[in-house]
C-alpha positions in Angstrom: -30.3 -43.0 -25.8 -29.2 -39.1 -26.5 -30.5 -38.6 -22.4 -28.0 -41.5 -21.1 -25.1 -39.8 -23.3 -26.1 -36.0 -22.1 -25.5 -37.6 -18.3 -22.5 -39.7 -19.3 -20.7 -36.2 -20.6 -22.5 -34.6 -18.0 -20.4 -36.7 -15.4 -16.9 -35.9 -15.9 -18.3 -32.2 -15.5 -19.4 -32.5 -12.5 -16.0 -34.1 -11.3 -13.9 -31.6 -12.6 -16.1 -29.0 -10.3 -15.9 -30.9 -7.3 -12.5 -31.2 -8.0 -12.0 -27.5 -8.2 -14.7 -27.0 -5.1 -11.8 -29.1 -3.2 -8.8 -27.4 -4.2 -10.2 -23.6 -3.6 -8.7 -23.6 0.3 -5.1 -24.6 -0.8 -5.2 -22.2 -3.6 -6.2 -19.5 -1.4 -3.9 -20.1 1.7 -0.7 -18.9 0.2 -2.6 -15.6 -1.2 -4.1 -15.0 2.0 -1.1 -16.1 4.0 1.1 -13.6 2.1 -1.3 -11.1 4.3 0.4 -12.0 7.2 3.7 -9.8 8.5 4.8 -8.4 11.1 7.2 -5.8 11.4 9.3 -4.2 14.4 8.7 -0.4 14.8 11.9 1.1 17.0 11.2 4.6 17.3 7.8 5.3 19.0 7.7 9.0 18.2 6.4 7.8 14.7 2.6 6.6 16.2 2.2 10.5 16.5 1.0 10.4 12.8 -0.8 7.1 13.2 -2.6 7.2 9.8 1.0 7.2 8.1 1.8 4.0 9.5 -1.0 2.3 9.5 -1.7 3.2 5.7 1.6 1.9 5.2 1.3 -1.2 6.9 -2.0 -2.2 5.2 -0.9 -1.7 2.0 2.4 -4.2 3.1 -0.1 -6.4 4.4 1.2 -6.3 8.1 -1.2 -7.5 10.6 1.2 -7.6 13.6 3.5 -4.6 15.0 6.2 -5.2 17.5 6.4 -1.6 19.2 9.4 -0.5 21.0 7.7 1.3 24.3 9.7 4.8 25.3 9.2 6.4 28.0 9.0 10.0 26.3 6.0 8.8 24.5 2.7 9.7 26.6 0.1 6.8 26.9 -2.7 8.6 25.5 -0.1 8.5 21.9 -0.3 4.8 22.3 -4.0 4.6 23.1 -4.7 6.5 19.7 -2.5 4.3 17.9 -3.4 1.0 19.5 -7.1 1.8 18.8 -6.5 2.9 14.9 -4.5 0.0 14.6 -7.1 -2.3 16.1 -10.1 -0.6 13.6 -7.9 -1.9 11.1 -7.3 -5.6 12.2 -3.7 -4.6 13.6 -2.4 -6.4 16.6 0.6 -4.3 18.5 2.6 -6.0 21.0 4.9 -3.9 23.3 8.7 -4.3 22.4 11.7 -4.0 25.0 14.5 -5.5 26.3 18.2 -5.2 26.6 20.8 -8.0 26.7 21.8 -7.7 30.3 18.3 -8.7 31.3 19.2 -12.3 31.1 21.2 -11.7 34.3 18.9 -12.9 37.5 20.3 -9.2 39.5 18.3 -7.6 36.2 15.4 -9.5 35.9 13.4 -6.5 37.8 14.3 -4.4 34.6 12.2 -6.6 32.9 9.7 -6.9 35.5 8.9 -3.4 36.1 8.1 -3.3 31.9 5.9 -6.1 31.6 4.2 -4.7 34.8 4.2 -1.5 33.2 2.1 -2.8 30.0 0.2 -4.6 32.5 -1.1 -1.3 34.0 -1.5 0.5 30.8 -3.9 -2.5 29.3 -5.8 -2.2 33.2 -6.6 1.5 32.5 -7.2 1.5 28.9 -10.3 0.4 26.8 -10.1 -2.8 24.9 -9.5 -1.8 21.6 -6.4 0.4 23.3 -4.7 -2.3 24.7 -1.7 -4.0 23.7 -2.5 -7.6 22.3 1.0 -8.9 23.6 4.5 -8.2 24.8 7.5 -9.7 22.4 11.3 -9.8 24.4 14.2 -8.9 23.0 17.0 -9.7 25.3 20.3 -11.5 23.3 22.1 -11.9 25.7 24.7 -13.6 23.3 26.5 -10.1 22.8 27.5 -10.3 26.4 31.1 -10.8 27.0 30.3 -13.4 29.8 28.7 -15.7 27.4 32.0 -16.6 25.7 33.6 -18.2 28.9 29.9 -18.9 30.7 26.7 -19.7 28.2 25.6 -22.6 30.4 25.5 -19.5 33.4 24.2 -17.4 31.5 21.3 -19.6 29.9 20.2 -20.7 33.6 20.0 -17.1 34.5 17.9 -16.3 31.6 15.8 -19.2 31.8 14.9 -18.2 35.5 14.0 -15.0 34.1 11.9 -16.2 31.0 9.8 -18.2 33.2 8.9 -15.7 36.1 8.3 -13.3 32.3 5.6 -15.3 31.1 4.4 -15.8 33.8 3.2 -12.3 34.6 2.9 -11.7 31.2 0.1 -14.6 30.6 -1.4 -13.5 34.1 -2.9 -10.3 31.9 -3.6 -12.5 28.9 -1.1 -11.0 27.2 0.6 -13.2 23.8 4.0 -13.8 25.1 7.0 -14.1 22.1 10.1 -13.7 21.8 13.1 -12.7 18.8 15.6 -15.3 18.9 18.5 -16.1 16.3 18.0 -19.2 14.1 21.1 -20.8 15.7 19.1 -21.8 18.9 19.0 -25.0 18.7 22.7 -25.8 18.8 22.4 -24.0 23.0 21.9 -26.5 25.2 18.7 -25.7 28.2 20.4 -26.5 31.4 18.3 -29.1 33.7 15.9 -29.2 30.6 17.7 -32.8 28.9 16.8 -30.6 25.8 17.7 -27.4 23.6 17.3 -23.9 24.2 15.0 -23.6 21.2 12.6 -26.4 22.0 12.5 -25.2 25.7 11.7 -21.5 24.1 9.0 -23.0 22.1 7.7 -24.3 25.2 7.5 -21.5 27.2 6.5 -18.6 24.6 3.2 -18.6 22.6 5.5 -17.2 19.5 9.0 -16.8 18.5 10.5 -14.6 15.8 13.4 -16.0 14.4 16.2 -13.2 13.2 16.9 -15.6 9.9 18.4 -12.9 8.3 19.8 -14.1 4.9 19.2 -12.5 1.2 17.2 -15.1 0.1 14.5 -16.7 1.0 16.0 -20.3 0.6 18.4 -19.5 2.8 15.7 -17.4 5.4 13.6 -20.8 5.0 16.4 -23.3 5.6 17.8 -21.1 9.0 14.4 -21.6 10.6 13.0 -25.1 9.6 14.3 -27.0 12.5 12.4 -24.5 14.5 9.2 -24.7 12.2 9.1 -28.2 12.6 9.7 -28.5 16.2 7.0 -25.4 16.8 4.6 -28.0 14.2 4.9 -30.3 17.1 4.1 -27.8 20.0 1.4 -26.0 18.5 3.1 -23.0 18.8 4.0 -20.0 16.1 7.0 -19.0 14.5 7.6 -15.8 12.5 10.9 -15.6 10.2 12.7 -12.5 10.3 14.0 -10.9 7.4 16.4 -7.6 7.2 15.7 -5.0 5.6 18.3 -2.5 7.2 22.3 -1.5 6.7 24.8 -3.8 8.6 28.1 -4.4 9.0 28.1 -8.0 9.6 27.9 -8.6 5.6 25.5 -7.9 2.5 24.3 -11.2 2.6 22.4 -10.7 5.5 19.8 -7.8 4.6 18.2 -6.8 1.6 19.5 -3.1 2.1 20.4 -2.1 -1.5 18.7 -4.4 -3.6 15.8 -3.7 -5.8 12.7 -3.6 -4.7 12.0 -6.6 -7.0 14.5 -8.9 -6.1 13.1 -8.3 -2.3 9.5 -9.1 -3.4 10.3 -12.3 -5.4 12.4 -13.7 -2.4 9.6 -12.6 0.3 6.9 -14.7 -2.3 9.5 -17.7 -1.7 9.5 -17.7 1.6 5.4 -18.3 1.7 5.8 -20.9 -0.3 8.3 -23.0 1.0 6.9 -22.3 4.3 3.4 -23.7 3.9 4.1 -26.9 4.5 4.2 -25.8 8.6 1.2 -25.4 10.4 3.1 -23.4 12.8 4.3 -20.8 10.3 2.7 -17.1 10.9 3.9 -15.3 8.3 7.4 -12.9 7.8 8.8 -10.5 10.2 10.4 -7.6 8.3 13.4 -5.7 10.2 12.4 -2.9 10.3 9.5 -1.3 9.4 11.6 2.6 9.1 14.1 0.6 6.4 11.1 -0.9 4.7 9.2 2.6 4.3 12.5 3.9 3.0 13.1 1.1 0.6 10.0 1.1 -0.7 9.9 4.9 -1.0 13.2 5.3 -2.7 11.9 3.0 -5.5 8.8 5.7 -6.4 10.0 9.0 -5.6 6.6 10.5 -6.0 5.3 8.1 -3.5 7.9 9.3 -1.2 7.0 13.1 -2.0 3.2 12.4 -1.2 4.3 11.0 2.0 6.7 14.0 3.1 3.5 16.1 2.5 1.4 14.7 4.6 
């Protein structure tokens, strides 16, 4: 009798740890997923001290950088980054464009950049290479765009497909930044949007959702989330970190460090509902060094000394 009643308590025991043996991967995916950022790095020069930026970056968890490629940098400064970045599990995708690159007469602009990359990943060793290339063209700041977007977007679709193209040639991970509004632009000749057509043609897009909070960050891009679910494709959501003119509701430049921290947590979790969700893309990574160094002057001290 006392052995049938040691297995009868014995039993719900061993449900509640099977139980707990099945929940361990969704309690873990937000914490690990909250590893995942990107950030976009404008000024080159900084790779010149790559332990600086990569010590940064590890600490925010970044596993992606989107570096903008100038031409004053020498390729042996991005070898030495890339490869100190890839000891440390850190992708870097080359970074460029300009918003007149939509235009077919510019398209070689953008050509002669992808090809560059190209050349640079042919002559440098693996762990040198640049993972991917991400485009930045908005050509929505055009002044033709007001009385021509349907010109416009047929240009830059031309364009986008002859990019990937020679981009994926060199196995290169094709994305692009978008704004969340892309949806509501029509794809000429596609019967669909601009966004879904986007989603087909890139392996990744980061969407500029730049909002305060991140509700708001969440609610700009989950039309695009979902629709990316369906593609099997990736989506980052962009977040601003940097001074703008177009309205303090749009960055986190000024606010505590806390407030920032609290919204980027709310972000992971109402985005883990989307398979094709890869994490946030902070804008940019000099405004988030300088935010989080203004917050502990005597981490900003240590960092001036080295």
């Amino acid at each position: 009798m006392g052995e049938l009643l040691a297995k009868a308590k014995a039993k719900p025991r061993l449900v509640l740890v099977i139980c707990c043996l099945l929940l361990l991967p969704f309690l873990f995916k937000s914490s690990s997923m909250e590893e995942h950022k990107a950030t976009w790095l404008w000024d080159a020069t900084l790779i010149e001290n790559p332990g600086k930026v990569l010590d940064f970056c590890k600490e925010q968890g970044v596993s992606v950088i989107f570096l903008q490629i100038q031409k004053n940098v020498e390729e042996n400064q991005y070898q030495r980054f890339i490869a100190a970045a890839h000891a440390e599990d850190i992708s870097v995708h080359a970074l460029d464009g300009r918003p007149q690159w939509a235009y077919q007469e510019q398209h070689k602009e953008a050509d002669q950049f992808i090809e560059w990359v190209l050349d640079y990943n042919g002559k440098s060793a693996p762990e040198e290479r640049f993972a991917g290339i991400q485009l930045d063209v908005e050509p929505y700041q055009l002044r033709r765009w007001e009385r021509d977007q349907d010109g416009v977007v047929t240009e830059w679709i031309r364009n986008m497909e002859g990019w990937t193209a020679k981009g994926r040639s060199g196995g290169l991970y094709m994305s692009a930044a978008v704004p969340f509004w892309l949806g509501k632009v029509a794809a000429p000749g596609s019967g669909g949007n601009l966004s879904r057509w986007m989603l087909g043609q890139f392996d990744a897009l980061a969407v500029m959702s730049y909002r305060d909070s991140g509700l708001k960050m969440v609610d700009l891009s989950k039309d695009m989330l979902a629709e990316a679910d369906q593609q099997g494709k990736s989506v980052w959501i962009g977040m601003e970190l940097g001074h703008t003119e177009e309205g303090d509701h749009l960055s986190f430049f000024g606010k505590p460090l806390t407030v920032m921290n609290e919204e980027m947590k709310k972000v992971y979790r109402l985005s883990d509902a989307y398979s094709s969700f890869a994490g946030l893309a902070v804008h940019h990574y000099e405004a988030w060094q300088e935010k989080i160094a203004s917050d502990d002057p005597k981490r900003e001290q240590s960092s001036m000394s080295n």
